[in-house]
TIGUPA-532698 format. One record per residue (C-alpha): z, x, y. Coordinates in pm, whole numbers, plus 50000, padded with zeros to 5 digits. Each point is the difference from the previous one (the first is absolute). Layout:
+-------+-------+-------+
!     w !     u !     v !
+-------+-------+-------+
!     Z !     X !     Y !
...
+-------+-------+-------+
//
This chain:
+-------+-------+-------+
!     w !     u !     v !
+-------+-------+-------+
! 50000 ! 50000 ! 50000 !
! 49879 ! 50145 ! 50343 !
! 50311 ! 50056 ! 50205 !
! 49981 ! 49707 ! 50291 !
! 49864 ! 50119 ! 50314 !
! 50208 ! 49974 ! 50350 !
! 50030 ! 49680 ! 50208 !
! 49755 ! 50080 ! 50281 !
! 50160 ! 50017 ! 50357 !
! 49809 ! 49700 ! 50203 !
! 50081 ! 49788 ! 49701 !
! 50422 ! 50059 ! 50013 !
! 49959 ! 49905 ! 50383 !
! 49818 ! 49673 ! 49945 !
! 50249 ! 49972 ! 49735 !
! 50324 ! 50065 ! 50259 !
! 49804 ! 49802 ! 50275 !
! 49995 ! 49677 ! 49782 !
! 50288 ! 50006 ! 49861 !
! 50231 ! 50045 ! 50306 !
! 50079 ! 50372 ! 49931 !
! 50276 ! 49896 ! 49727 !
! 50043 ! 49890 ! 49653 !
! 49820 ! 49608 ! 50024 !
! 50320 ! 49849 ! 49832 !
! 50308 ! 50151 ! 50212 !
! 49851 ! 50181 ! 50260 !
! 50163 ! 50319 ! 49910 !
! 49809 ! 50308 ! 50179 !
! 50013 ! 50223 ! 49754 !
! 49777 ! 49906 ! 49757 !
! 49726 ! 50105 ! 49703 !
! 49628 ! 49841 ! 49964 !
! 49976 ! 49799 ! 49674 !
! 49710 ! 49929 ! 49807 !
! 50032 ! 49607 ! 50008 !
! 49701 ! 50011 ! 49667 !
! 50172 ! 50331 ! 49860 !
! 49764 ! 50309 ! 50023 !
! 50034 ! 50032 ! 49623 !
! 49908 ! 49604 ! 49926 !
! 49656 ! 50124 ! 50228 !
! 50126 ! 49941 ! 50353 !
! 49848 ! 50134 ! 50270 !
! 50108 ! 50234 ! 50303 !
! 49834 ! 49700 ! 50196 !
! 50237 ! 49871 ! 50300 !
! 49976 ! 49617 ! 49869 !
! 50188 ! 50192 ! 49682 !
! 50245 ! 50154 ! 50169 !
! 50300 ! 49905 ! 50164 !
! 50393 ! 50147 ! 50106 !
! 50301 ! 49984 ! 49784 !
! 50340 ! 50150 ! 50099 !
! 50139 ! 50221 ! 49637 !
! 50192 ! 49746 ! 49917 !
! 49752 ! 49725 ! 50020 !
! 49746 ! 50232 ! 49849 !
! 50230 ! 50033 ! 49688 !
! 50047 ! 49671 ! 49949 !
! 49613 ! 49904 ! 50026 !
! 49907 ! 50303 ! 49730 !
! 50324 ! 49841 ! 49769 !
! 49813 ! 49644 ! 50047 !
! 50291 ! 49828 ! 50202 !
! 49777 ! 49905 ! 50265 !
! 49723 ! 49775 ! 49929 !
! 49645 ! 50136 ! 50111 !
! 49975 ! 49634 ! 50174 !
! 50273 ! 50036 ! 50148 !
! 49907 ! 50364 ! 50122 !
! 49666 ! 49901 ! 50140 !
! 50121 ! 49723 ! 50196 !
! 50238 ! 50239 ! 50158 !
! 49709 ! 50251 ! 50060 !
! 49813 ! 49675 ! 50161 !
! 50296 ! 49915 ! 50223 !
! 50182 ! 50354 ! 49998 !
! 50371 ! 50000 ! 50169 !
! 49933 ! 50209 ! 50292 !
! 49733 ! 49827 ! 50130 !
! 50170 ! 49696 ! 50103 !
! 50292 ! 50257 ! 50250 !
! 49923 ! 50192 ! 50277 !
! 50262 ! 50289 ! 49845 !
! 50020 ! 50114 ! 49693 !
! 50362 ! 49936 ! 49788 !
! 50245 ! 50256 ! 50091 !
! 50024 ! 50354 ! 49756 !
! 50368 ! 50163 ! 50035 !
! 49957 ! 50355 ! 50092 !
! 50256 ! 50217 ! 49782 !
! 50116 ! 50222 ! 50298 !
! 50397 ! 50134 ! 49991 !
! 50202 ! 50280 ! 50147 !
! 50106 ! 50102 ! 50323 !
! 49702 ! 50246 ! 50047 !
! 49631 ! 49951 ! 50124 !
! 49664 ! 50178 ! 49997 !
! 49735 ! 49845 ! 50201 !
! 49703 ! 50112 ! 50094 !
! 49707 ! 49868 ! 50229 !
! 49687 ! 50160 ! 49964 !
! 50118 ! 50385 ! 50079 !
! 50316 ! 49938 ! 50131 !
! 50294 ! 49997 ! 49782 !
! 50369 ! 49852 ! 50075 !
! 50282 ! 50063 ! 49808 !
! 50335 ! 49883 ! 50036 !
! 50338 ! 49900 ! 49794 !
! 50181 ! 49656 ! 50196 !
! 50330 ! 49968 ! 50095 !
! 50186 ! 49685 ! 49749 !
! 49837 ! 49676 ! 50139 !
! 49800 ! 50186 ! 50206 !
! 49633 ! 50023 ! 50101 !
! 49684 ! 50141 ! 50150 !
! 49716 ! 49839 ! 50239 !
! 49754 ! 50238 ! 49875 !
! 49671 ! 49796 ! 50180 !
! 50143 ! 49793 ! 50326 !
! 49668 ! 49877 ! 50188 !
! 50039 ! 49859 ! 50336 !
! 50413 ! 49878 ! 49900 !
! 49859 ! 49889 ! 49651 !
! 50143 ! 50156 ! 49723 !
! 49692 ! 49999 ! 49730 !
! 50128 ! 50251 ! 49772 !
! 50381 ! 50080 ! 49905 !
! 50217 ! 50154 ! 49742 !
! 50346 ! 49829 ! 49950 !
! 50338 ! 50089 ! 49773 !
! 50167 ! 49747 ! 49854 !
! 50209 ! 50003 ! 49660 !
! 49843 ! 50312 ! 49895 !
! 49655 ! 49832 ! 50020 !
! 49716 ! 50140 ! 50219 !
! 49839 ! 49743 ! 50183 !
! 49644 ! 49995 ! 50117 !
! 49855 ! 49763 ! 50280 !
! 49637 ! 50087 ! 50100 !
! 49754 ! 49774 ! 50180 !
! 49582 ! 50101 ! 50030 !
! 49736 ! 49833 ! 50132 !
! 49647 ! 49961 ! 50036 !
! 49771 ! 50061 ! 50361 !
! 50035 ! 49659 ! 50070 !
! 50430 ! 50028 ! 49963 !
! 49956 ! 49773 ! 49707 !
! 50312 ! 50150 ! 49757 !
! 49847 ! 50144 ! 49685 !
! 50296 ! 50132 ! 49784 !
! 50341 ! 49909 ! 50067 !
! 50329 ! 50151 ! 49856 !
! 50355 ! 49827 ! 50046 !
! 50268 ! 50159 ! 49864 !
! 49835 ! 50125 ! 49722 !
! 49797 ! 49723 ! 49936 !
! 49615 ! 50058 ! 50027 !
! 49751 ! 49776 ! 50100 !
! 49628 ! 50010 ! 50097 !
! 49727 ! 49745 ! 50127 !
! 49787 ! 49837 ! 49783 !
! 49735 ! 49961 ! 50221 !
! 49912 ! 50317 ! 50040 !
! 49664 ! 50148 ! 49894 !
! 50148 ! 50184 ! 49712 !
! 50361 ! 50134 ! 49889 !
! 50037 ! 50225 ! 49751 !
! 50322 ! 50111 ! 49810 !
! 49930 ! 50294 ! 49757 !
! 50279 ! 50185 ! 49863 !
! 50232 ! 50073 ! 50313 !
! 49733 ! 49936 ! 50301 !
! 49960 ! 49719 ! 50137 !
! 49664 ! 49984 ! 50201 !
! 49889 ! 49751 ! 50223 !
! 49603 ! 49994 ! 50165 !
! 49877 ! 49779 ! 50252 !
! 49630 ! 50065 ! 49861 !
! 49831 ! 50262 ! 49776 !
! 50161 ! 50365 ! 50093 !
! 50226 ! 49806 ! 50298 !
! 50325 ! 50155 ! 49877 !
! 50241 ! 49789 ! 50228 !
! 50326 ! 50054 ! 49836 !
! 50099 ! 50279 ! 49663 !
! 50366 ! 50064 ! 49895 !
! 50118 ! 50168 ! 49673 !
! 50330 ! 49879 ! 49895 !
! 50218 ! 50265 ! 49822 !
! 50339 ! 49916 ! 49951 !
! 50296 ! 49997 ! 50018 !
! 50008 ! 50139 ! 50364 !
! 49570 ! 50153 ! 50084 !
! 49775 ! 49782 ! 50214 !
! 49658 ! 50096 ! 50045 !
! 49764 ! 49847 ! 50285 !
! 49680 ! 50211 ! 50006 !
! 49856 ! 49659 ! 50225 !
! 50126 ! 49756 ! 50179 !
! 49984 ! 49779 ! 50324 !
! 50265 ! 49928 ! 50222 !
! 50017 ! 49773 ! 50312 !
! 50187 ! 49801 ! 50223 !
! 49928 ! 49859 ! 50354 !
! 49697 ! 50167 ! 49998 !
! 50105 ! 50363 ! 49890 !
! 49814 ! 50116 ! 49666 !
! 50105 ! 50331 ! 49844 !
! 49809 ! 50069 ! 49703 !
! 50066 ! 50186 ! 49732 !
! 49736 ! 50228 ! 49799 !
! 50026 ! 50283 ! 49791 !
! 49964 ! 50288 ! 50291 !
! 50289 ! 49813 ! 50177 !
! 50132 ! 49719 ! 50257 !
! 49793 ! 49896 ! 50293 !
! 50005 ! 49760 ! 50299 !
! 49625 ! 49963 ! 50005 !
! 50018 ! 49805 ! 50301 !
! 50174 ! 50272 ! 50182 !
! 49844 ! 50326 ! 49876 !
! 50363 ! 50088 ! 49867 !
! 50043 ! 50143 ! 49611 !
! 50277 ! 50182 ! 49789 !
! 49815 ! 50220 ! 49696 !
! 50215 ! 50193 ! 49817 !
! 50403 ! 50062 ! 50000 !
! 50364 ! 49968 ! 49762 !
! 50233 ! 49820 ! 50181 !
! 50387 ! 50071 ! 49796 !
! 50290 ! 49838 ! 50180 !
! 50191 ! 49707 ! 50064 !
! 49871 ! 49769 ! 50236 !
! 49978 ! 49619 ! 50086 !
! 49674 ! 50043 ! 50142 !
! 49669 ! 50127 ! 49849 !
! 49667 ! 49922 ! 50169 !
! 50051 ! 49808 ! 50322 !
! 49694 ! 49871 ! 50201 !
! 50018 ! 49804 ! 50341 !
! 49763 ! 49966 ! 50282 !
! 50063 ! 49897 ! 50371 !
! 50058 ! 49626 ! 49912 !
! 50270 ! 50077 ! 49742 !
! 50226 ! 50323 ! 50088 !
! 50350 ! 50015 ! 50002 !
! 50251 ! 50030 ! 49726 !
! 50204 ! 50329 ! 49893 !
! 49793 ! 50202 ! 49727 !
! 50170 ! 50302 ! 50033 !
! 50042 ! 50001 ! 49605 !
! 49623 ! 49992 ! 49948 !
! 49812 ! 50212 ! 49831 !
! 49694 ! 49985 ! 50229 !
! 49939 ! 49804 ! 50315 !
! 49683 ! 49848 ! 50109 !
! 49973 ! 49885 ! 50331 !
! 49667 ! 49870 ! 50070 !
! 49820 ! 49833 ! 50300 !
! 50226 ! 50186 ! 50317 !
+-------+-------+-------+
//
């Protein structure tokens, strides 16, 4: 028997697209594509033959506890598609240290008990933080797309993304969202228990974008980027951007201060 050939790429995204980025019956984002006509019983690498199951749905279909009726009607009518966000996934973060970096910069820091870190504060908005609380590291993060339209959202811990957009992928610890084909908008690698990796990602609020891409972090708008840097201390600040409309405040525990727009 000839060993069975590779899912090709453009198919797995027409896949994801149709079925909401997440398994058709729960939603989950981490998922695996399942023959719905197994590939041994002579089904095809055809998208109509295809659809997303989370592992544990996945095991029950190949153990026959799931109807194929059942199955298909929930690849017809998948569970995403009907929510604006997908179902939140718990993040297993814990400890009282962090490693985050964005593009080439990279923050470290170990919190005080029940203490915390505004590592991205936009215009008074705090879009990405790192909390302490009973010995769990907690994660908030908040991207968006050029129109300000939030793309992936994390709460505590809990991620979410947008099922609208054009496709979302989750392969083993990265989490990719495009806006088209090759429009990286947003790319984090999860590595717990206490490593963050955005390589790209949008921020904005009131107007102020700072973007984040591999080289660095940039105010486009302004002509203003960061590229490179370790930042090891303790701090409640990390990246704080303001322009004219929006100053004031004490960030003398920030990392790095952008003032934009004076």
């Amino acid at each position: 028997m000839s060993e069975r050939p590779p899912i090709p790429e453009h198919v797995k995204q027409e896949v994801r697209k149709r079925c909401g980025f997440g398994c058709v019956l729960c939603g989950a984002p981490i998922y695996q594509y399942d023959h719905i006509r197994e590939w041994s019983l002579g089904g095809a690498h055809e998208p109509e033959n295809l659809t997303l199951l989370c592992a544990s749905h996945h095991e029950e279909k190949t153990k026959k506890l799931i109807p194929i009726g059942k199955l298909r009607q929930a690849d017809r009518e998948p569970f995403n598609r009907s929510r604006e966000v997908s179902p939140a996934h718990v993040l297993h973060y814990f400890g009282d240290i962090f490693e985050v970096f964005l593009g080439s910069l990279t923050f470290k820091q170990k919190l005080s008990v029940e203490g915390s870190c505004d590592l991205v504060n936009i215009n008074g908005k705090t879009l990405l933080k790192l909390g302490l609380q009973d010995d769990n590291l907690l994660i908030t993060l908040k991207l968006y797309d050029k129109q300000g339209t939030p793309l992936v959202s994390i709460i505590d811990n809990e991620l979410t993304y947008n099922t609208a957009s054009w496709d979302v992928k989750f392969i083993g610890r990265a989490l990719t969202v495009r806006e088209g084909k090759g429009q990286i908008r947003a790319r984090i690698t999860f590595d717990p228990p206490h490593r963050l990796n955005v390589q790209r990602g949008h921020f904005t609020h009131h107007g102020l974008r700072v973007e984040v891409s591999p080289d660095g972090v940039y105010a486009p708008d302004y002509n203003i980027s960061i590229e490179g840097g370790l930042w090891i201390g303790i701090y409640g600040h990390g990246i704080v951007a303001y322009d004219a409309h929006h100053q004031g405040g004490n960030f003398d525990d920030a990392f790095l201060i952008l003032p934009v727009d004076e």
